[in-house]
MDAnalysis code that builds the backbone (N, CA, C; Angstrom):
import MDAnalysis as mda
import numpy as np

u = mda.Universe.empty(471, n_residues=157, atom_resindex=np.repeat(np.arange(157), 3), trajectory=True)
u.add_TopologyAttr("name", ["N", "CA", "C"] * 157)
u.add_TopologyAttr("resid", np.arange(1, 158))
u.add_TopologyAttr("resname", ["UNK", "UNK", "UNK", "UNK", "UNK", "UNK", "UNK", "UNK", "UNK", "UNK", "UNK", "UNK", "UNK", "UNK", "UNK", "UNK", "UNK", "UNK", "UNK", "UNK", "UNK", "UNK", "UNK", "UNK", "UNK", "UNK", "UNK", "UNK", "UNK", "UNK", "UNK", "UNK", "UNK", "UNK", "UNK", "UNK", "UNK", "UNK", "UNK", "UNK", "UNK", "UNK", "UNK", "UNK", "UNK", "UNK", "UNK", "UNK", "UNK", "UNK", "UNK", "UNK", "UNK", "UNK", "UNK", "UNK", "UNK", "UNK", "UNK", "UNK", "UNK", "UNK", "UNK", "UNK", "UNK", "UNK", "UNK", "UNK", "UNK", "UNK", "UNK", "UNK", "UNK", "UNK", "UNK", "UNK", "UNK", "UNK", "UNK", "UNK", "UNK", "UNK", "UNK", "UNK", "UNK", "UNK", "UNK", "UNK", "UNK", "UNK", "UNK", "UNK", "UNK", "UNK", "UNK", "UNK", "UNK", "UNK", "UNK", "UNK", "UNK", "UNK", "UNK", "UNK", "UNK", "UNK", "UNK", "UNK", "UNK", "UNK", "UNK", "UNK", "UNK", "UNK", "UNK", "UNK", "UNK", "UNK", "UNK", "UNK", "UNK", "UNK", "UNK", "UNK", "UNK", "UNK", "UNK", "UNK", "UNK", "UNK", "UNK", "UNK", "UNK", "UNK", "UNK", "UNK", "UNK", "UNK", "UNK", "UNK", "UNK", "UNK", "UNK", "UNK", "UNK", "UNK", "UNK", "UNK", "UNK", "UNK", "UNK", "UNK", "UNK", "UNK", "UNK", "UNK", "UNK"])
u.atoms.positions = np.array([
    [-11.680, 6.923, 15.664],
    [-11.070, 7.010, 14.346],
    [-9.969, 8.066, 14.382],
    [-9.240, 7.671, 13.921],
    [-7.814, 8.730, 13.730],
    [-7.507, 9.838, 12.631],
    [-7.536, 10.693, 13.255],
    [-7.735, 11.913, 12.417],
    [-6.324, 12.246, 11.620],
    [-5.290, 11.672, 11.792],
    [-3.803, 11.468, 10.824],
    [-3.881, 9.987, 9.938],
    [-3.241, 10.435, 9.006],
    [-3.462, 9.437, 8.403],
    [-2.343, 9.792, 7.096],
    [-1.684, 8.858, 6.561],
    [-0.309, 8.681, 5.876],
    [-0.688, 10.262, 5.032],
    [-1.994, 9.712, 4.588],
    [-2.612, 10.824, 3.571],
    [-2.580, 12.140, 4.343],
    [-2.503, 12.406, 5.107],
    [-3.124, 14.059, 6.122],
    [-1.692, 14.590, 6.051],
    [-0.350, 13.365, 6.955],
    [0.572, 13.832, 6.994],
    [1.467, 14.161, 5.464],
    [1.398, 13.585, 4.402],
    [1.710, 14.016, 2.987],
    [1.216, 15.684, 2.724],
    [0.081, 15.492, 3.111],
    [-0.867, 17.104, 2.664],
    [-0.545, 18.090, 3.258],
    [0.199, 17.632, 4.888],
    [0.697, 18.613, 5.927],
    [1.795, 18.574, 5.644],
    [2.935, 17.642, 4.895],
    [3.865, 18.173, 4.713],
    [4.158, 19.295, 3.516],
    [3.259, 18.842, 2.500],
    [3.343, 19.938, 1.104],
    [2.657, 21.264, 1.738],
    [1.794, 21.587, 2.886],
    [1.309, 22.611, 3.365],
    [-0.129, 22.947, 2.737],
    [-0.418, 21.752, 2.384],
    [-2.154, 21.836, 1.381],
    [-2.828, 21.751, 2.633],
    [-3.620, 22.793, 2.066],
    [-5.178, 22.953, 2.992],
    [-6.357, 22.274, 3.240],
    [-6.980, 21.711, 4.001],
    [-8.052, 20.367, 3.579],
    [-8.601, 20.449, 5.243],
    [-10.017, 19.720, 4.679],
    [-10.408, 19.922, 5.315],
    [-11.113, 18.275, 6.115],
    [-11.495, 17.396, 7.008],
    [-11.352, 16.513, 7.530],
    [-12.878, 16.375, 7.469],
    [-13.537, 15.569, 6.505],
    [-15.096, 14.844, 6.715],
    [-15.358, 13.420, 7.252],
    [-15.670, 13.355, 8.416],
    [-15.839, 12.072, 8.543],
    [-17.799, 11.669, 8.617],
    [-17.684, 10.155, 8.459],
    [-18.912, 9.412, 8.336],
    [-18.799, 8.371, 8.879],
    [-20.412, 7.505, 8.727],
    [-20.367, 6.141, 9.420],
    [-20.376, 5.806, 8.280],
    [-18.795, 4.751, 7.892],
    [-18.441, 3.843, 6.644],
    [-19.237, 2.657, 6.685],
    [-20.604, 2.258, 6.114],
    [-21.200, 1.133, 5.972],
    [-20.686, 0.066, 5.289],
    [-19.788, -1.289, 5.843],
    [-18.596, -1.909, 5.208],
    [-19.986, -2.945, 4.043],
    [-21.184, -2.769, 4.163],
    [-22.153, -3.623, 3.690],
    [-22.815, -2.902, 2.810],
    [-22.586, -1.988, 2.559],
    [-22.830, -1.064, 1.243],
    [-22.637, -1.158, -0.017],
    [-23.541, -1.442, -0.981],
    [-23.246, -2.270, -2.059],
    [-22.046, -1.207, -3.178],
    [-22.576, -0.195, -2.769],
    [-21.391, 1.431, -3.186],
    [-21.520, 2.463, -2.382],
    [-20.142, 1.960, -1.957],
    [-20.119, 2.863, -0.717],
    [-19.089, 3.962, -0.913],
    [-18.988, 4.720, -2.206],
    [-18.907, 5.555, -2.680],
    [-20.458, 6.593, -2.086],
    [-21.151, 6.270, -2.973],
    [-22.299, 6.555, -3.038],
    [-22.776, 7.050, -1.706],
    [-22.705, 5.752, -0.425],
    [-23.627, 5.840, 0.642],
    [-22.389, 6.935, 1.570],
    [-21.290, 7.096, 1.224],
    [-20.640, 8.255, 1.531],
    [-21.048, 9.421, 1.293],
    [-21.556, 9.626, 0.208],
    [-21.826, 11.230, -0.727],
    [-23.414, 11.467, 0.100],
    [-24.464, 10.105, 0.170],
    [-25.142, 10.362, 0.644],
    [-25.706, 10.451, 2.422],
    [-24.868, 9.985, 3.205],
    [-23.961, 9.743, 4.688],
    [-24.078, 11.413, 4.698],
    [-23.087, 12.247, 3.316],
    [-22.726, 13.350, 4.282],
    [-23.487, 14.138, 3.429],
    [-24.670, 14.330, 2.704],
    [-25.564, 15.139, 1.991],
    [-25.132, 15.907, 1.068],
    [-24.164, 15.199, 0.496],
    [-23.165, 15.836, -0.959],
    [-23.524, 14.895, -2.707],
    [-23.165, 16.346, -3.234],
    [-23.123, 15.960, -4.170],
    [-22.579, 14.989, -4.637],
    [-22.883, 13.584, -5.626],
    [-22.093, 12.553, -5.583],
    [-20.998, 12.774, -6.995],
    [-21.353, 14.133, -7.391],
    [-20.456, 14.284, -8.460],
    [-19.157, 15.306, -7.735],
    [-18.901, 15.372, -6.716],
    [-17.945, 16.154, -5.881],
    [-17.464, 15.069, -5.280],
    [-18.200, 14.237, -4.746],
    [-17.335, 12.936, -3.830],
    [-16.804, 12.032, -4.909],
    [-15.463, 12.093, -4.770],
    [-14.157, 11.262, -5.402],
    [-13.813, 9.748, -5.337],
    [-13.991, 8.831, -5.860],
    [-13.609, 7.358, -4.927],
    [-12.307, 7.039, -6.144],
    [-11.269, 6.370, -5.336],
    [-10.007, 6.407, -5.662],
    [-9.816, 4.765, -6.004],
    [-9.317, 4.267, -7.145],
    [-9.432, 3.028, -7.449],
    [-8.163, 3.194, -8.225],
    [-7.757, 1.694, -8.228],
    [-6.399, 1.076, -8.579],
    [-6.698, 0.566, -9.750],
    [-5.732, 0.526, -11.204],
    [-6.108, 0.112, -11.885],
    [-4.510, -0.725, -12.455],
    [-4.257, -0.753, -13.737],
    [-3.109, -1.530, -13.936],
    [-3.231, -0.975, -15.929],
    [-2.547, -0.373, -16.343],
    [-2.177, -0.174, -17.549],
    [-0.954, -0.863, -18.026],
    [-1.272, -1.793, -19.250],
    [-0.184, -2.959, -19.414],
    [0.762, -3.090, -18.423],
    [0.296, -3.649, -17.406],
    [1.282, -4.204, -16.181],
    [1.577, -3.223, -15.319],
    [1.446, -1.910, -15.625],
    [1.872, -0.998, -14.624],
    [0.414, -0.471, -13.996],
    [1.205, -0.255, -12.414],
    [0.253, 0.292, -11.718],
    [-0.407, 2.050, -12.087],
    [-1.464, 1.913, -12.007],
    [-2.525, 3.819, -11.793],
    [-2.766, 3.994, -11.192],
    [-3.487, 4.943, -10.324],
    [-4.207, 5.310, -9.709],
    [-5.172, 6.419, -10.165],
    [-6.629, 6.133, -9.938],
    [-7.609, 6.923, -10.780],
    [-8.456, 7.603, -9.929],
    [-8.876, 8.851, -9.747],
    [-9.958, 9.191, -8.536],
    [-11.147, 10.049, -9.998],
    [-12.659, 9.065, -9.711],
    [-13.706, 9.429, -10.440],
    [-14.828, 9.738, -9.723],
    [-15.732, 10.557, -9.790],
    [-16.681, 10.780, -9.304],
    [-17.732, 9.035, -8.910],
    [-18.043, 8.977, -7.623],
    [-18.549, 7.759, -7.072],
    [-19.394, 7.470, -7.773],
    [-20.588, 8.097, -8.879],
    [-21.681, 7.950, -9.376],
    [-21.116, 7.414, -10.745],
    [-19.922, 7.199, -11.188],
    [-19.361, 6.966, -12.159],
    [-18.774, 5.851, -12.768],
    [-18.602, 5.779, -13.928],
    [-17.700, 4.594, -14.310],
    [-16.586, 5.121, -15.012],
    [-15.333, 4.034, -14.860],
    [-14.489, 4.462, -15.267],
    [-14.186, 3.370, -16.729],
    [-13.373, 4.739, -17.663],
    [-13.407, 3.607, -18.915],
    [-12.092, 3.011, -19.091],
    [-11.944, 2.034, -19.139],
    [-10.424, 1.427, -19.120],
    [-10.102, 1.594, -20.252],
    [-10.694, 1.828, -21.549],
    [-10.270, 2.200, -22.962],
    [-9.569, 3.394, -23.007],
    [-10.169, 4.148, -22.145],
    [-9.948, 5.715, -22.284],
    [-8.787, 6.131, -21.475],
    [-8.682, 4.951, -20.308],
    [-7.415, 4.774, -19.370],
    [-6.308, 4.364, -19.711],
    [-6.385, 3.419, -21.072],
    [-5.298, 2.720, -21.709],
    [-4.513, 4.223, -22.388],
    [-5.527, 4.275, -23.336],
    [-5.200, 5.379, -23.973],
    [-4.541, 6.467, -23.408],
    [-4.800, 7.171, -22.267],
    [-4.749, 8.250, -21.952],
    [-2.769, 7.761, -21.255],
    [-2.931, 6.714, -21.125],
    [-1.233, 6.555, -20.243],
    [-0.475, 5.957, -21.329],
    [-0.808, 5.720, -22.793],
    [-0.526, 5.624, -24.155],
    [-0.169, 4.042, -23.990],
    [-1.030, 3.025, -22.929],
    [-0.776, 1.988, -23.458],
    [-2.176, 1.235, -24.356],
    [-1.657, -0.267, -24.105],
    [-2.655, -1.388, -25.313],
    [-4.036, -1.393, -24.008],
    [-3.779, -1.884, -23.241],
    [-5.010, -2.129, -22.535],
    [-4.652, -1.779, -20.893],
    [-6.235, -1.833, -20.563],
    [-5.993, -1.822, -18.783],
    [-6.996, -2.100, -18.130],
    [-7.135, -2.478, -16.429],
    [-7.599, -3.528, -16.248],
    [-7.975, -2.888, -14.852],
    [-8.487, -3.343, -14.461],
    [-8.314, -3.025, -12.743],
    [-7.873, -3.742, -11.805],
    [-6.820, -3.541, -10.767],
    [-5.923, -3.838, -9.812],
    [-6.946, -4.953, -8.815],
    [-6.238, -6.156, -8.444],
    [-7.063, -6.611, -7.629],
    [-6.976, -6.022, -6.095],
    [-7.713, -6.040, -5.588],
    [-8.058, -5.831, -3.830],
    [-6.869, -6.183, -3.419],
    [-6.347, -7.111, -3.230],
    [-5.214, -7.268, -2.377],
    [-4.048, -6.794, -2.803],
    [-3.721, -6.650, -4.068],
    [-2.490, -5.690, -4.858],
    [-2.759, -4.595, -4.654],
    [-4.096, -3.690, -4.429],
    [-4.299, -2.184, -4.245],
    [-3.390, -2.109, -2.936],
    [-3.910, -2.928, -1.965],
    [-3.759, -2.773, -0.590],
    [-2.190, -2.576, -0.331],
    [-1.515, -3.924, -0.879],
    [-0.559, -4.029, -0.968],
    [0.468, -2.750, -1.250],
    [0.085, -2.531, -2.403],
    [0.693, -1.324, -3.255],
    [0.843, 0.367, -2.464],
    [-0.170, 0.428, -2.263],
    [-0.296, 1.799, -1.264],
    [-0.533, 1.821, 0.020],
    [-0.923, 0.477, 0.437],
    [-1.029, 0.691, 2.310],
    [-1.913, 1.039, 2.823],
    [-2.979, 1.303, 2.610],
    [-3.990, 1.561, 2.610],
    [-5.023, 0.215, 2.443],
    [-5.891, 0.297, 3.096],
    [-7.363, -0.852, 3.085],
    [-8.208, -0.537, 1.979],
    [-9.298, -1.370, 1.203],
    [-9.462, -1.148, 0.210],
    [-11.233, -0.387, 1.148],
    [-11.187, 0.517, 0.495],
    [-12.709, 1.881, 1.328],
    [-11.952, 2.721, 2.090],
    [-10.687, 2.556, 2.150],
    [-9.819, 3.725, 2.452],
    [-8.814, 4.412, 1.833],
    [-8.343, 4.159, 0.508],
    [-7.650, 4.260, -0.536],
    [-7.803, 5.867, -0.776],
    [-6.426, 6.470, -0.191],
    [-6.583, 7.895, -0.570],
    [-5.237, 8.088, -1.593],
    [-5.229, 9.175, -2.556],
    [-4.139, 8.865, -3.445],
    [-3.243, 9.967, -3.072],
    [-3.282, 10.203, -1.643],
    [-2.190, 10.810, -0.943],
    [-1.378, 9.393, -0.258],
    [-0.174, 9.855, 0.114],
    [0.950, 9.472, 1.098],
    [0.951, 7.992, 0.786],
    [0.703, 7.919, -0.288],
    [0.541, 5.971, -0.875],
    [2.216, 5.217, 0.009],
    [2.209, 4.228, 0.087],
    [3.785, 3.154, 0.051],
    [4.688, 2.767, -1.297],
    [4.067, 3.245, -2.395],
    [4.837, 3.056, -3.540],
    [3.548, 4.278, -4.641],
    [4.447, 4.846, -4.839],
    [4.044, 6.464, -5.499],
    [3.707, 5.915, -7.547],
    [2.349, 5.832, -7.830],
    [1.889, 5.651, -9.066],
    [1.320, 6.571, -9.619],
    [1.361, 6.845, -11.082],
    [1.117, 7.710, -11.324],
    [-0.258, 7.698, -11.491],
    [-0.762, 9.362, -11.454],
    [-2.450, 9.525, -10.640],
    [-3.423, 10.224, -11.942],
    [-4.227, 9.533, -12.346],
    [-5.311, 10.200, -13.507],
    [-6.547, 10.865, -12.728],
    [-6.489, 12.017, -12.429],
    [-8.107, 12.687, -11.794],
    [-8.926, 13.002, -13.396],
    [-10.210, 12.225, -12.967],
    [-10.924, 12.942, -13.951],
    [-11.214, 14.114, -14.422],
    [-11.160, 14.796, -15.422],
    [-11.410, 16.422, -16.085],
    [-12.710, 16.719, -15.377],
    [-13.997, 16.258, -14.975],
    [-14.867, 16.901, -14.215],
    [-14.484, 17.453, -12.971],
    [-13.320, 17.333, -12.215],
    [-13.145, 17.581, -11.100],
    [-13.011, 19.323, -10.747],
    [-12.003, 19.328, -11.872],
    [-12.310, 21.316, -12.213],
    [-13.417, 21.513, -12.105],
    [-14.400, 20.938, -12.341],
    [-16.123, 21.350, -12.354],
    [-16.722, 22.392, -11.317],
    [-16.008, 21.986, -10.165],
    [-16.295, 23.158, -8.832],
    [-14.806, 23.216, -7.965],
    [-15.168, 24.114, -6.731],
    [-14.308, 25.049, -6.100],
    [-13.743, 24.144, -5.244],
    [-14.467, 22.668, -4.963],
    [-13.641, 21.649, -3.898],
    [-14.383, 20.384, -4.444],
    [-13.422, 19.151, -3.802],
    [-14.082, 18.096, -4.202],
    [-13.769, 17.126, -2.511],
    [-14.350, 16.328, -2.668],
    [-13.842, 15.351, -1.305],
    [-13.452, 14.052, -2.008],
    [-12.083, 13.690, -1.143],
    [-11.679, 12.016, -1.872],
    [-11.031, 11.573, -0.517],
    [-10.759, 10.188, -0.713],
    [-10.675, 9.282, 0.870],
    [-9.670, 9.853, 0.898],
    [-9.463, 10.614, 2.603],
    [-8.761, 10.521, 3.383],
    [-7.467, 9.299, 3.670],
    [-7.584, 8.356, 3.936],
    [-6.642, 7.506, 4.273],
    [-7.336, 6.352, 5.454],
    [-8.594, 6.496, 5.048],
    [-8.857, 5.882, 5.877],
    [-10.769, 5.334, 6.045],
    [-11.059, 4.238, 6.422],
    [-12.520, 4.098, 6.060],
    [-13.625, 4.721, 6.667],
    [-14.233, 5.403, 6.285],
    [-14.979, 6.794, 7.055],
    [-14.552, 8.396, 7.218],
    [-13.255, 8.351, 6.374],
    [-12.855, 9.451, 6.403],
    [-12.412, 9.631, 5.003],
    [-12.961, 11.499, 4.664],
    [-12.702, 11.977, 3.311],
    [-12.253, 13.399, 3.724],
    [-11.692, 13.899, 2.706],
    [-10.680, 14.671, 2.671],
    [-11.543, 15.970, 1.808],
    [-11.603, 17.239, 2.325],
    [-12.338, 18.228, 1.491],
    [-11.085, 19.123, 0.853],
    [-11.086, 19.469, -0.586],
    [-9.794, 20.466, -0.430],
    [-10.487, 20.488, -2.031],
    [-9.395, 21.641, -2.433],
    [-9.514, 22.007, -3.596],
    [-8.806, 21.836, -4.747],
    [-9.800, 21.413, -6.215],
    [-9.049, 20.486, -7.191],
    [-7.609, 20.722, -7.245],
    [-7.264, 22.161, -7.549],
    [-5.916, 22.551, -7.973],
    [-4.936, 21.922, -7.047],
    [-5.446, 21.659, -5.370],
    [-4.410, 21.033, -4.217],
    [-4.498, 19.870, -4.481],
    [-5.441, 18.924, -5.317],
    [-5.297, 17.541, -5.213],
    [-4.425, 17.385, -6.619],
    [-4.319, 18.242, -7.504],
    [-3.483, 18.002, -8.782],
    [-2.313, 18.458, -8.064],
    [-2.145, 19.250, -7.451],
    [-0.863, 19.351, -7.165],
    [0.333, 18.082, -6.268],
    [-1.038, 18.240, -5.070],
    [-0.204, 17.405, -4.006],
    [0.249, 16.120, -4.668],
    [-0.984, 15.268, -5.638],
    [-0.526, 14.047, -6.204],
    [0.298, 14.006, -7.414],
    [0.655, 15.455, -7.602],
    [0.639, 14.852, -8.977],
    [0.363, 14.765, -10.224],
    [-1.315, 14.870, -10.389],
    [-2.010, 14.351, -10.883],
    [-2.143, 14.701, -12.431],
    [-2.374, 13.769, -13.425],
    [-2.855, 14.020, -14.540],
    [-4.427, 14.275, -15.092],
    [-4.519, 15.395, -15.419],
    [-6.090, 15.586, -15.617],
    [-6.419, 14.621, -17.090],
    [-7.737, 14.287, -16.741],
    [-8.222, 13.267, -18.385],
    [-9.689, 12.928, -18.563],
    [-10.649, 13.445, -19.291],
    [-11.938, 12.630, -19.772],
    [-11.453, 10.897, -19.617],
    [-12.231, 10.361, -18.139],
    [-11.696, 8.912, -18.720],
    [-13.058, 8.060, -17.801],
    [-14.273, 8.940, -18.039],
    [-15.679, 8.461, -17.869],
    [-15.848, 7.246, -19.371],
    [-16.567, 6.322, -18.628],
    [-16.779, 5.365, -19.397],
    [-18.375, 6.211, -20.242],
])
């Protein structure tokens, strides 16, 4: 497994600090969010899973705690449109370059704007995919709002 990844080199170019977790990615895992957090004996409210969504036609990108749901009401709202939906598998892929269990919302192929959930402040680091399937990324909230971007938001279902 390759320890660079679109995502590593983005983080190495802004000079963010992180740290490299890898696991055995079970592709037969019914949430493999989950069998990640539990793979590496973490909290599943620290492990991040990064999902594509679509607010009236435009692309998101959302990273929520794996144990979680995300509310598309609260997603509409929060990017001030009517509704939103979630991105299919092959448009995620498409969109950022990335495989779908490897979806990191670093070093994407077309740059969308990024909603991290408000729990993520919750502690001193969080882990979210790397760039790659079996690999997650350890670093700290303030570096993942920064490096992406990101908009903080209550947007738990």
């Amino acid at each position: 497994m390759a320890k660079q990844t679109m995502a590593t080199r983005a983080l190495d170019a802004l000079g963010v600090a992180y740290e490299v977790v890898l696991y055995d990615y079970d592709p037969a895992a019914s949430e493999r969010g989950l069998q990640a957090a539990a793979a590496l004996a973490l909290d599943p409210s620290r492990v991040f899973k990064t999902l594509l969504a679509k607010v009236d036609a435009h692309p998101v990108v959302v990273a929520i705690p794996v144990a979680a749901q995300l509310s598309l009401k609260k997603l509409a709202q929060q990017q001030g449109g009517k509704s939103a939906s979630m991105l299919a598998p092959a448009d995620a892929e498409r969109l950022t370059g990335y495989k779908v269990g490897g979806i990191s919302p670093f070093g994407q192929r077309k740059r969308s704007p990024f909603v991290l959930d408000a729990s993520a402040e919750a502690g001193d680091w969080l882990v979210i995919n790397g760039g790659q399937r079996g690999m997650l990324l350890r670093l700290a909230p303030a570096d993942v709002i920064r490096a992406a971007d990101a908009q903080l938001a209550d947007i738990l279902a």
